[in-house]
ZALORO-792313 format. One record per residue: residue number from 1; x, y, z of N, C-alpha, C in turn; residue in three letters. Coordinates in steps of 0.02 Angstrom, whole numbers, plus 50000, padded with zeros to 5 digits. Example, Ala and Ser with C-alpha at 12.3 -4.5 7.8 and 13.67 -1.06 7.14 Angstrom:
<voses>
1/50660/49716/50390/50615/49775/50390/50660/49835/50390/ALA
2/50642/49888/50354/50684/49947/50357/50645/50002/50394/SER
</voses>
This chain:
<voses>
1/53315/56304/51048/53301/56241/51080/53271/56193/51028/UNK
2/53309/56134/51041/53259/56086/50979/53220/56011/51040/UNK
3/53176/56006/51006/53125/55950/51033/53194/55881/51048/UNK
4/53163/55833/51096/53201/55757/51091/53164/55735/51010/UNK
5/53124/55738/50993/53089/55715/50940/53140/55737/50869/UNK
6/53161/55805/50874/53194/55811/50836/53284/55828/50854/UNK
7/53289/55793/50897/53339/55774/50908/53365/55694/50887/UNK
8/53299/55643/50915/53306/55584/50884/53343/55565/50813/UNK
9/53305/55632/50791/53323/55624/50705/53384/55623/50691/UNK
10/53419/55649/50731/53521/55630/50712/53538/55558/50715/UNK
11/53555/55560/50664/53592/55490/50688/53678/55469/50659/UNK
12/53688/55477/50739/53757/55487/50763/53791/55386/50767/UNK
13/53837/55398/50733/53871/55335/50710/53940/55329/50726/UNK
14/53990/55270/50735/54052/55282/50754/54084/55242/50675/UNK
15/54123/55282/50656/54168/55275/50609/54221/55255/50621/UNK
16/54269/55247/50564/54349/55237/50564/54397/55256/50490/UNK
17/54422/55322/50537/54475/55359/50474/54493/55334/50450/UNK
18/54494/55302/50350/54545/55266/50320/54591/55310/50306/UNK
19/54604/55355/50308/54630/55415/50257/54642/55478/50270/UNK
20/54673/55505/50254/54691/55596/50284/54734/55625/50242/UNK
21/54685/55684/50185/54749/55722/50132/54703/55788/50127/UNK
22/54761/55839/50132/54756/55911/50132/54702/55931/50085/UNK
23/54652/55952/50088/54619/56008/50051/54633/56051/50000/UNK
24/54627/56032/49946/54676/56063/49876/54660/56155/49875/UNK
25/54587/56164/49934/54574/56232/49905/54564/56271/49966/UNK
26/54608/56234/50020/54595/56264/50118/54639/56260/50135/UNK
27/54668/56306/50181/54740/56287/50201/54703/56265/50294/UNK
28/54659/56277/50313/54623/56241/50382/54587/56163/50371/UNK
29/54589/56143/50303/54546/56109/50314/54574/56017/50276/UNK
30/54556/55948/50287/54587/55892/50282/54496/55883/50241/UNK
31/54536/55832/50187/54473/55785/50168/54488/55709/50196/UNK
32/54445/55677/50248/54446/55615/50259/54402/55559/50218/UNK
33/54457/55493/50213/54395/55449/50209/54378/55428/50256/UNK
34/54330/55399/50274/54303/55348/50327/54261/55299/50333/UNK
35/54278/55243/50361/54226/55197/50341/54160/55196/50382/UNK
36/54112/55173/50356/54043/55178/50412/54028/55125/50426/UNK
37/54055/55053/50405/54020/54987/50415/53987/54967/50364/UNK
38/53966/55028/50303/53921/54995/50250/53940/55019/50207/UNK
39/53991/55066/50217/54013/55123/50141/54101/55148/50173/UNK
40/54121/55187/50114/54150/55231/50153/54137/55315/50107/UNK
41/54137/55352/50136/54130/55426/50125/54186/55475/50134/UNK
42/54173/55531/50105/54235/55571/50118/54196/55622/50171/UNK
43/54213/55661/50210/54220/55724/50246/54265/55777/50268/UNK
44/54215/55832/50254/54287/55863/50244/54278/55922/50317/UNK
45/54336/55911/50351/54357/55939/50441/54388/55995/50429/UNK
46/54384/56044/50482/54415/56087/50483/54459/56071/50546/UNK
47/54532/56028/50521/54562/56000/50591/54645/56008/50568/UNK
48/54668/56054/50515/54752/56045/50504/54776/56087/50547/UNK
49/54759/56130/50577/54811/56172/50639/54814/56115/50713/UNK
50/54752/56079/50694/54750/56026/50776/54807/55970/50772/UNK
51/54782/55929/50700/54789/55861/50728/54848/55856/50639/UNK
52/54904/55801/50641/54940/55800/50593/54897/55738/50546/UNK
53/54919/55749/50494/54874/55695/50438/54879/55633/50462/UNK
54/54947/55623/50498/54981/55553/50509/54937/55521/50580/UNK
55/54941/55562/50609/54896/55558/50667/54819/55524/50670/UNK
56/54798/55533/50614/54717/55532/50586/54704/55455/50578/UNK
57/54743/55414/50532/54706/55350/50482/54698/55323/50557/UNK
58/54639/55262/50557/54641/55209/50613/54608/55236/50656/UNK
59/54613/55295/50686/54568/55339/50740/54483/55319/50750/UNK
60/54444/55284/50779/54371/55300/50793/54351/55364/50799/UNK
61/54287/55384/50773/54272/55459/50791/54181/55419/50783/UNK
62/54156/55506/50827/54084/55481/50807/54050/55553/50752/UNK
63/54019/55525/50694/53996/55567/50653/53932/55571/50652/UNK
64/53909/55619/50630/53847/55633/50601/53805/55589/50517/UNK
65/53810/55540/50523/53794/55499/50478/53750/55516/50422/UNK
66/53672/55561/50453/53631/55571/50415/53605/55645/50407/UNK
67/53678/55687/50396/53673/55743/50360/53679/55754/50297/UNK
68/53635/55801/50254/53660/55802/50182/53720/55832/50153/UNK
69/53752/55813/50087/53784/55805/50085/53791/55875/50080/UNK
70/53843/55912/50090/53860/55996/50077/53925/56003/50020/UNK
71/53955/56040/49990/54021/56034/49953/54054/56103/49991/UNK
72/54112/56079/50007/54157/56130/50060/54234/56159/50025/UNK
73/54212/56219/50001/54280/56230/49967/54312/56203/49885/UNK
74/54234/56195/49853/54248/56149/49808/54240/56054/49803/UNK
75/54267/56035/49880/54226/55977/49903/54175/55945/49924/UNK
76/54173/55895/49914/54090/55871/49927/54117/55837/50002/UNK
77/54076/55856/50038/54066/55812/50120/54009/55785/50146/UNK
78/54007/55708/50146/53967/55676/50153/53943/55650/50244/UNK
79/53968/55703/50276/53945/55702/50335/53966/55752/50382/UNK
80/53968/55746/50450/54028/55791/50482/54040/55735/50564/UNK
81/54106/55756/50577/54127/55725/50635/54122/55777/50692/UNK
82/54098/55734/50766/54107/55777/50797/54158/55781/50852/UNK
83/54161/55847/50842/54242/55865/50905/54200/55930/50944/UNK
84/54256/55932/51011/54235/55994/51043/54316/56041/51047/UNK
85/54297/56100/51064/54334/56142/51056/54351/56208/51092/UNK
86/54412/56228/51134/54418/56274/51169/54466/56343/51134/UNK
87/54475/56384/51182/54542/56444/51147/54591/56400/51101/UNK
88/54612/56352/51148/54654/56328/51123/54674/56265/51049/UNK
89/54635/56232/51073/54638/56142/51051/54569/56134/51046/UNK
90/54577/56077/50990/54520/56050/50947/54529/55968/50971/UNK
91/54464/55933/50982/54491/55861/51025/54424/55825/50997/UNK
92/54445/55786/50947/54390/55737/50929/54352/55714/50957/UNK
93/54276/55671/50978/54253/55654/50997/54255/55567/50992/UNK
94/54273/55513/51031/54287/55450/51013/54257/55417/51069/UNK
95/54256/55358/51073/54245/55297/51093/54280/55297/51150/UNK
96/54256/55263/51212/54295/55249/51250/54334/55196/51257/UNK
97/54300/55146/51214/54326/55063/51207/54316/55072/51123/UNK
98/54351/55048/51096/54342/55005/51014/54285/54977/51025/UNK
99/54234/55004/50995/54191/54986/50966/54170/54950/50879/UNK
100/54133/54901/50875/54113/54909/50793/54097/54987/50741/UNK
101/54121/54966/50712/54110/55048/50649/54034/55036/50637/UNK
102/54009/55086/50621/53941/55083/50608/53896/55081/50681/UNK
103/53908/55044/50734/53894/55080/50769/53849/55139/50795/UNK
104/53776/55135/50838/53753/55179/50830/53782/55214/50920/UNK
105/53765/55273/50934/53796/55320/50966/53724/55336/51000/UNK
106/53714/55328/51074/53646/55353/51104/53664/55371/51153/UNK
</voses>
């Protein structure tokens, strides 16, 4: 269990995929760019059995903005997006309306 206090501490942002190319060293996994409103960053998903590369650019998602950075597979990922996930299918987490990027998420 974690506190609201330290839950506050996430801060969950809505992005927008510029970008989507295979993982030179994963065969599960895509490095995205994305923009945040003030930057853009790469992250790297574990989403190539779900979703096709083509599918990805333009998409809203909401990320985890202020995680550190980790290197995944040789890559560096400067955040993580969140999706939920059953047996089956992997299903991003987005916006219900277009929202602004950057965007905070409450």
């Amino acid at each position: 269990m974690v506190t609201f206090e330290q839950f506050k501490q996430l801060d969950l942002r809505i992005a927008r995929i510029v970008s989507c190319e295979d993982h030179p060293n994963a065969d599960k996994l895509y490095i995205l760019t994305v923009e945040t409103g003030t930057e853009r960053r790469k992250i790297v998903a574990g989403m190539r059995q779900y979703y096709s590369k083509d599918e990805l650019p333009g998409k809203q998602i909401v990320i985890v903005s202020n995680l550190a950075p980790a290197t995944i597979r040789g890559a560096r990922s400067e955040g993580m997006l969140l999706a939920a996930k059953d047996d089956k299918r992997l299903a991003l987490l987005v916006p219900e309306k277009e929202v602004s990027v950057g965007s905070p998420v409450s």
